[in-house]
N, C-alpha and C positions, 0 to 999 in steps of 0.2 A: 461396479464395485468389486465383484468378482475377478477380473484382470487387473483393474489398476489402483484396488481401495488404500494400497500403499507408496502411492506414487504423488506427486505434485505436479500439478494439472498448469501448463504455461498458455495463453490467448497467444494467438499468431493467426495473420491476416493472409490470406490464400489472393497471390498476386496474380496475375495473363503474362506470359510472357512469348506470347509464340505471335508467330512475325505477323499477322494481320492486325493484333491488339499493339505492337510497338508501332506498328509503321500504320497510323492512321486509325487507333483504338476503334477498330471492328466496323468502322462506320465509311471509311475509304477504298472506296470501288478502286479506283484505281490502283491501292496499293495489292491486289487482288490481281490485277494483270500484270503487274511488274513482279511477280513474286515468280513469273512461268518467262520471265526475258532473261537473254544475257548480252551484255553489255562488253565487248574491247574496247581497252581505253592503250591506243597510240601514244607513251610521252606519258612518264610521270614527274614532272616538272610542276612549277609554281601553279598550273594551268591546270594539267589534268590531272594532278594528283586531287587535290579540291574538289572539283567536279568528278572525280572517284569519290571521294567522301561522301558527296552531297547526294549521287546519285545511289548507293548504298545506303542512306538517313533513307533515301525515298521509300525505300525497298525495293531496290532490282534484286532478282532471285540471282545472277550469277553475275558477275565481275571477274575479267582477265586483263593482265596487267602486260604491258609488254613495255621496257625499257632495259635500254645497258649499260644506263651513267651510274655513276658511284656517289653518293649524297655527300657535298663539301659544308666547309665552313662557311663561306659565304652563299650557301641555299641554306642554311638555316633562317633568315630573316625574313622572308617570305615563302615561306615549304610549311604542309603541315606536320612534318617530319622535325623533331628538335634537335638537338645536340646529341643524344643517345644513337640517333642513326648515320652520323657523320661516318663515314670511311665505308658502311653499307652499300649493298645495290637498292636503290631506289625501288624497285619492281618490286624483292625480295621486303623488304621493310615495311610498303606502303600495306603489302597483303598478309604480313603479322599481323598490321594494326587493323586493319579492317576484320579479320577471322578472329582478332581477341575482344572485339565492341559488336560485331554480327555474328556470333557464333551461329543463328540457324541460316547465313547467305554461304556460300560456295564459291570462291577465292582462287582462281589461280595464278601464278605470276612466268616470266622469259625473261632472264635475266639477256636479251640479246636484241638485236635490229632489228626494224621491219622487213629488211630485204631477206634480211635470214629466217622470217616466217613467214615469207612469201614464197619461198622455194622448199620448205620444207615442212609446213603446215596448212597451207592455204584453207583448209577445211574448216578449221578454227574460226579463221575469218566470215566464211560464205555462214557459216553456222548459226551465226549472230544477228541479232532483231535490231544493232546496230553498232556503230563502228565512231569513237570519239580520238578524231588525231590532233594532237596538241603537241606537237614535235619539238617547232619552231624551226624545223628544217626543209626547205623549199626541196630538197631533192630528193625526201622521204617522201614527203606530200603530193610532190607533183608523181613520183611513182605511183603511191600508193592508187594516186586520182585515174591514171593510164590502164590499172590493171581491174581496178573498180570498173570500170569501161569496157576493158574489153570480155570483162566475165559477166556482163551482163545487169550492172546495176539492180540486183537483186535484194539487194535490204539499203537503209540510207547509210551515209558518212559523214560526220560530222566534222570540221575545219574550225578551229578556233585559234586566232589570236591577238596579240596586244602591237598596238603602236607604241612610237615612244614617251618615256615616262609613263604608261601607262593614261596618257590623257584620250586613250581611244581604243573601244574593242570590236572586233568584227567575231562575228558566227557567220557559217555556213552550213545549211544543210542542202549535201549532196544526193536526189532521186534521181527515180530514173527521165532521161530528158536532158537531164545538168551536167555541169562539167567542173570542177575547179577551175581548172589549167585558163577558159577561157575570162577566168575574173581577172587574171595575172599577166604581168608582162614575162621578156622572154628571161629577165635574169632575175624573175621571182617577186617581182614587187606588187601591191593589190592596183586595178587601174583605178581603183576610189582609194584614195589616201586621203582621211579625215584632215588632221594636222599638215600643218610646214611648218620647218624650222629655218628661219632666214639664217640665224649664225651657220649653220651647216651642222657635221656631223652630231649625233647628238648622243653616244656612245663614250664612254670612257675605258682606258687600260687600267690594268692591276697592276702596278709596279711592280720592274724588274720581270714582267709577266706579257705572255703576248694575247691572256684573254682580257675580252672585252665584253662589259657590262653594261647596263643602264640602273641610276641612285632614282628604281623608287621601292615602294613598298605593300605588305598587304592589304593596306586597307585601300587603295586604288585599284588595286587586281580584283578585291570583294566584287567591283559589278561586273567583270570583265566574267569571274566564275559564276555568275547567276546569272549572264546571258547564255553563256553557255550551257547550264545546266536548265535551263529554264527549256531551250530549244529541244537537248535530248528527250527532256520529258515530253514535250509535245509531240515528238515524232514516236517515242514509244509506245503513248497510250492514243497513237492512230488518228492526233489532232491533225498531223501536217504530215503527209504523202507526197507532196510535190516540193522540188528546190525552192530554200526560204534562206534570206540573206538579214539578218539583223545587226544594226548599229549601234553602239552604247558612244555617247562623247560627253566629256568630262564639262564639268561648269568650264564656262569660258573665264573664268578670274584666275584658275589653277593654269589654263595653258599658258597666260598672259602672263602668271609668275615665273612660270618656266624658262619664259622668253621663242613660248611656239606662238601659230596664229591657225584659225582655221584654214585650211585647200580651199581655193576656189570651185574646186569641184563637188566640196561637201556644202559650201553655200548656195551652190547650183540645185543639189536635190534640197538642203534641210531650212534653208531661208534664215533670215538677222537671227531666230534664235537657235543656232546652231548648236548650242551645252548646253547640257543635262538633260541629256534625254535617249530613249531609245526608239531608233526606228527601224522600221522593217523597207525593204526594198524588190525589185526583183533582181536575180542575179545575171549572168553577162549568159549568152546563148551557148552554143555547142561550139566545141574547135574545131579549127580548119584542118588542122593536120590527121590525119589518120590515128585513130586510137593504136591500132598497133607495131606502129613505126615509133611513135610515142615509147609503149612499154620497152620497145625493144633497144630503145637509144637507153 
């Protein structure tokens, strides 16, 4: 009465807001050890920017963003980047939005190439409790995999991407023992390819334009991002140590509308019921060729 006898007294409810009560209301052990990891994410595209997201919901304590595309108007339809980040760097936008929704996580972004933070950061890299590449570039990847190799497979690598139309996704995680390079052929293609497409190419151009895209959308890419985030988290919180190759293939009525069919080779591992499902496999052994004639080429 003495301090506030003439004052109007208002009820307010005293919130948690600090990162073990958001991320797992005090009760998740594991959000507890991701709060001490940091995460590079290769490729902020329809792929990894997502699985940035997701993995930041989880609570990773730190997230580094590395790309050097510019966000267009046709990445808004599947980006979680909208119309307000158009003509932006990708890197730069995706780590506003994360440091304006994670204020207590630690964000940093490159607006540049992998090869240009492999010659002039590499520390950054080795730094990290793991490494998420979602490029969609065979000659980032297959770098990145040669140099991963020859420094020692020290933390894992993660490889994620999409086949066409999105009716198939592969994850990879790369430890130590494993290789990318040797799941691949020599001009980049997976030697497990889920889908075929009998019409042939199954890319489209942009008019008057010499890129080239595939019409689909995000709610196809959804499980293609929850395998993949699903895997980082299992190698983060020390589930999975050793190379792990996981499947995702679309109901088989969506490929058939497409006009795809399944690979004989995915019927070979996954049997008649080849959609809607996720399977894990092992991945392909070590390369023949010299890791460091590899980085050096």
């Amino acid at each position: 009465m003495r301090y506030y006898g003439g004052a109007r007294v208002t009820r307010a409810t005293v919130t948690r807001a600090d990162p073990l009560w958001i991320h797992g209301r005090g009760e998740d052990a594991g959000a507890r050890d991701l709060r001490g990891k940091t995460v590079v994410i290769i490729g902020c595209g329809s792929v990894g920017a997502p699985v940035a997201i997701a993995l930041a919901q989880a609570g990773v304590g730190k997230i580094i963003l590395i790309d050097p595309d510019v966000m267009k108007w046709p990445n808004v339809g599947r980006h979680p980047l909208g119309a307000s980040a158009v003509g932006k760097m990708k890197a730069r936008t995706l780590a506003d939005k994360l440091r304006t929704d994670f204020p207590h996580m630690t964000v940093e972004h490159h607006a540049t190439d992998l090869q240009t933070i492999l010659q002039t950061q590499p520390g950054m890299l080795r730094d990290s409790a793991l490494i998420v590449a979602a490029t969609g570039s065979w000659a980032a990847e297959s770098m990145l995999d040669a140099w991963h190799e020859v420094t020692g497979r020290w933390s894992p690598v993660l490889y994620a991407w999409t086949e066409a139309h999105a009716c198939a996704g592969q994850a990879v995680l790369i430890c130590e023992g494993g290789s990318l390079r040797a799941g691949f052929d020599a001009t980049g293609l997976p030697r497990l390819q889920v889908t075929a497409w009998p019409a042939g190419d199954t890319q489209r151009r942009e008019p008057a334009c010499g890129a080239v895209y595939q019409p689909y959308g995000p709610v196809e890419l959804a499980f293609v991002h929850a395998l993949a985030a699903e895997l980082a988290l299992d190698a983060l919180l020390a589930n999975r140590t050793t190379t792990t190759h996981r499947i995702w293939a679309a109901p088989h009525e969506r490929l058939v509308r497409l006009g795809g069919q399944w690979s004989a080779e995915w019927r070979a591992v996954a049997g008649d019921s080849a959609g809607g499902q996720i399977l894990e496999r092992a991945w392909a052994g070590a390369v023949q060729a010299p890791a460091a004639e590899a980085f050096a080429a």
